[in-house]
N, C-alpha and C positions, 0 to 999 in steps of 0.2 A: 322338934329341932333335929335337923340332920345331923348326921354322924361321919365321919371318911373313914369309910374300914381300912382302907389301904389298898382296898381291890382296884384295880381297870376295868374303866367301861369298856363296854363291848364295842370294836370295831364298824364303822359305817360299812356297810355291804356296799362293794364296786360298781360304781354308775358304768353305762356302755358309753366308748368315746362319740358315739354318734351323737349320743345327748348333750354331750358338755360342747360339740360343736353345734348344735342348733341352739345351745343359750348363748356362745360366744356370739353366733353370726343375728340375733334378735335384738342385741344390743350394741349393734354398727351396722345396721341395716334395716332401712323402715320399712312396714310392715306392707304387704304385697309387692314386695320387689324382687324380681328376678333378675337370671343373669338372661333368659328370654325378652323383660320388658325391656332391660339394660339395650340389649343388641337393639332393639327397635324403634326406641328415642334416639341412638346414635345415627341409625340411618335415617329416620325422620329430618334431624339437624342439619344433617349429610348435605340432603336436597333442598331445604330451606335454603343452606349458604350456596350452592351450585346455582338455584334460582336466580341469584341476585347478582351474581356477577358480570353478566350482560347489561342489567340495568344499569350500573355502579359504571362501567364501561362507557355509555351511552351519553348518559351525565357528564362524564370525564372528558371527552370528545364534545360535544356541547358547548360547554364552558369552554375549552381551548377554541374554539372557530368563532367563539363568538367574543373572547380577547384579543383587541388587538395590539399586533405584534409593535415592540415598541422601536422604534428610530435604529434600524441600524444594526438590529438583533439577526438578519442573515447571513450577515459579513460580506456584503456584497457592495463592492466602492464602486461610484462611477466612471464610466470610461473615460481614458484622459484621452486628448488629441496628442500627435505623435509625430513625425518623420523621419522613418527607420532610412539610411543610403544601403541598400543590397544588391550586388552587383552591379554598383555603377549607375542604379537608379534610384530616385527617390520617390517611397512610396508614404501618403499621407495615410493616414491610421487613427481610427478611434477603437482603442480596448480598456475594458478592465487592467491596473496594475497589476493582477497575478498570473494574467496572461503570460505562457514563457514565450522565451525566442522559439522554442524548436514548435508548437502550436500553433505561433503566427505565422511562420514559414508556410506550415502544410495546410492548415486551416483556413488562412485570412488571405496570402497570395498563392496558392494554389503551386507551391513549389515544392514536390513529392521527392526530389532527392534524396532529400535531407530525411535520415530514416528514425523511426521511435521505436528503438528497440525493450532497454530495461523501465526507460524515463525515470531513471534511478543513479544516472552519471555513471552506471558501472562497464558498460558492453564498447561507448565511444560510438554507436551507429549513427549518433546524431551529431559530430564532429561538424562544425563549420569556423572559420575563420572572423575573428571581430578585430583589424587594425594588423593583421598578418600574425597575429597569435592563433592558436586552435583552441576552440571551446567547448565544451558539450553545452547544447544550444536548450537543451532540457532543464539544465539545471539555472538558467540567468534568466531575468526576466525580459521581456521585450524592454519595455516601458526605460530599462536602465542603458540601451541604448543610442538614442539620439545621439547625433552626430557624429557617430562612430560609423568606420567602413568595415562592412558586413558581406563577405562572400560564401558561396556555398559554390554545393558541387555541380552547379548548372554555370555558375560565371569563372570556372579554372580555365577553361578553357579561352584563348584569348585567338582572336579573329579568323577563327574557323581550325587554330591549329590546335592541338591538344597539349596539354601540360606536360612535361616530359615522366610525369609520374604516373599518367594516365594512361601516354604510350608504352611507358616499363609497363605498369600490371596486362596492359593484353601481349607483351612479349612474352612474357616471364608467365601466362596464365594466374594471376595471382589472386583468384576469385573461385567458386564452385557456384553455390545458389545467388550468391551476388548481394544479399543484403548486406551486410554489413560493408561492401565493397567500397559505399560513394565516403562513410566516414575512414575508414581505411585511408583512402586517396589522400581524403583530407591531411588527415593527421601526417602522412608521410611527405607531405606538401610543404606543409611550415617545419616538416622536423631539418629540412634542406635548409633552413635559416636558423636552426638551430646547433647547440654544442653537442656534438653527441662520436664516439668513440667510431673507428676505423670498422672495428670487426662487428659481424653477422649477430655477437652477443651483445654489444652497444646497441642494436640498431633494436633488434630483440626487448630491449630494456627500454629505451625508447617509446618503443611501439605498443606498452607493454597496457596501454588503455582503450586500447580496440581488439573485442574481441573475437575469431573467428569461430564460430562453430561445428565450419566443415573441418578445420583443422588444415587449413591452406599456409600455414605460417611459414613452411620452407621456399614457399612461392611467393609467397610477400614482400618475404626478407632480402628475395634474389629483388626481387621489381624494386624494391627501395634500393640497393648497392646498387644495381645498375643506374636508377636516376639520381644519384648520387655522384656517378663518374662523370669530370668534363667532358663536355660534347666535344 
C-alpha cells in the first residue's frame, strides 16, 4: 500500500520544440505528405483544368450552331415600303424601320450634303428641314416620314439662284473646313421663319445646336444678321 509523504515528483525533463511540432503536424497531416508533394498535385490539377477549357469551348459553340435561332431573336424587322417627298421629289423606298432619315439620305439616295457628324443629335451637321422646321435628320427615323416635305442642303437653293443664307455665308466667309457648313445653312434658313431676338446674342442662342469646330461663330453670326436684313 502506498503512502504520500508529501514530497513532489520529480519534474518531466524539457521536450525540444521541434518534437512537439512533428507530433502536432503527424496528427493533421497524412503520412507521406509534403509541402513538395502538395506543390505538385496543385500544378498537376493546374493543367488537368487548362486542358479542358478548349474542349468545354468547342462543345459550347457546337451546341449554339447547331440551335436554332428562334423567330425574331435578331431584332431585325422587315423592310417596309415607303415614299419619302425630298426636294420636291418623290422617292419610293424599301428599309428597315430603324433606318434614320439622316442614313437614308446618304446611304439609299446618294445625297452626301447632309453630314453625320456626332449621329448623337448633339453637333447639328446633320440639320435638314421636315415641313420648314429644322431637324437633326440622325435622330427621327425615315419610316416616320411619309408625306412629309423634306428638304436638305442640295434643294435650298431654288432655280439656279442660291438661298440668301447661302449667299450671306460666302459673303461673310462664314465656314473654314466646311463640314459642318451644309447643317449650319440649314439651321439658319428656318431660324428666318423663326422667333428669335434682334441682336448677335439671340441669334448666337438660336444657333446654339450646330456646332462649329473651327470656331467660325463671329462669321456665322454676321452671315445670319446679314440674311436676316430686307433685301
Amino acid at each position: 500500500m502506498s503512502r504520500n509523504t508529501g514530497e513532489a515528483s520529480p519534474p518531466e525533463p524539457d521536450r525540444p520544440a521541434s518534437d512537439e511540432r512533428a507530433e502536432i503536424a503527424s496528427t493533421i497531416r497524412p503520412a507521406g505528405f509534403t509541402r513538395r508533394s502538395f506543390i505538385a498535385r496543385l500544378s498537376a490539377s493546374g493543367v488537368a483544368a487548362a486542358s479542358s477549357i478548349p474542349l468545354l469551348r468547342d462543345i459550347s459553340a457546337a451546341q449554339v450552331e447547331a440551335s436554332p435561332a428562334p423567330p425574331g431573336a435578331t431584332g431585325e424587322a422587315p423592310p417596309v415600303a415607303m415614299v419619302l417627298n425630298i426636294n420636291g421629289r418623290d422617292y419610293k423606298l424599301k428599309l428597315e424601320p430603324r433606318v434614320t432619315l439622316l442614313d437614308t439620305l446618304r446611304e439609299n439616295l446618294q445625297l452626301f450634303g447632309t453630314k453625320k457628324g456626332c449621329d448623337h443629335g448633339q453637333c447639328g451637321a446633320c440639320t435638314v428641314h421636315v415641313n420648314g422646321r429644322r431637324v437633326n435628320s440622325c435622330l427621327t427615323f425615315a419610316v416616320m416620314h411619309q408625306g412629309d416635305k423634306i428638304t436638305t442642303i442640295e434643294g435650298l437653293a431654288k432655280d439656279g439662284q442660291l438661298h440668301p443664307v447661302q449667299a450671306a455665308f460666302l459673303e461673310h466667309d462664314g465656314f473654314q473646313c466646311g463640314y459642318c457648313t451644309s447643317g449650319q445653312i440649314m439651321s439658319a434658313a428656318a431660324l428666318l421663319n423663326e422667333v428669335c431676338g434682334p441682336d448677335d446674342g439671340s441669334v448666337r442662342e438660336c444657333m446654339s445646336g450646330n456646332i462649329c469646330r473651327c470656331g467660325a461663330y463671329p462669321n456665322i453670326v454676321a452671315a445670319v444678321q446679314a440674311a436676316r436684313k430686307p433685301a
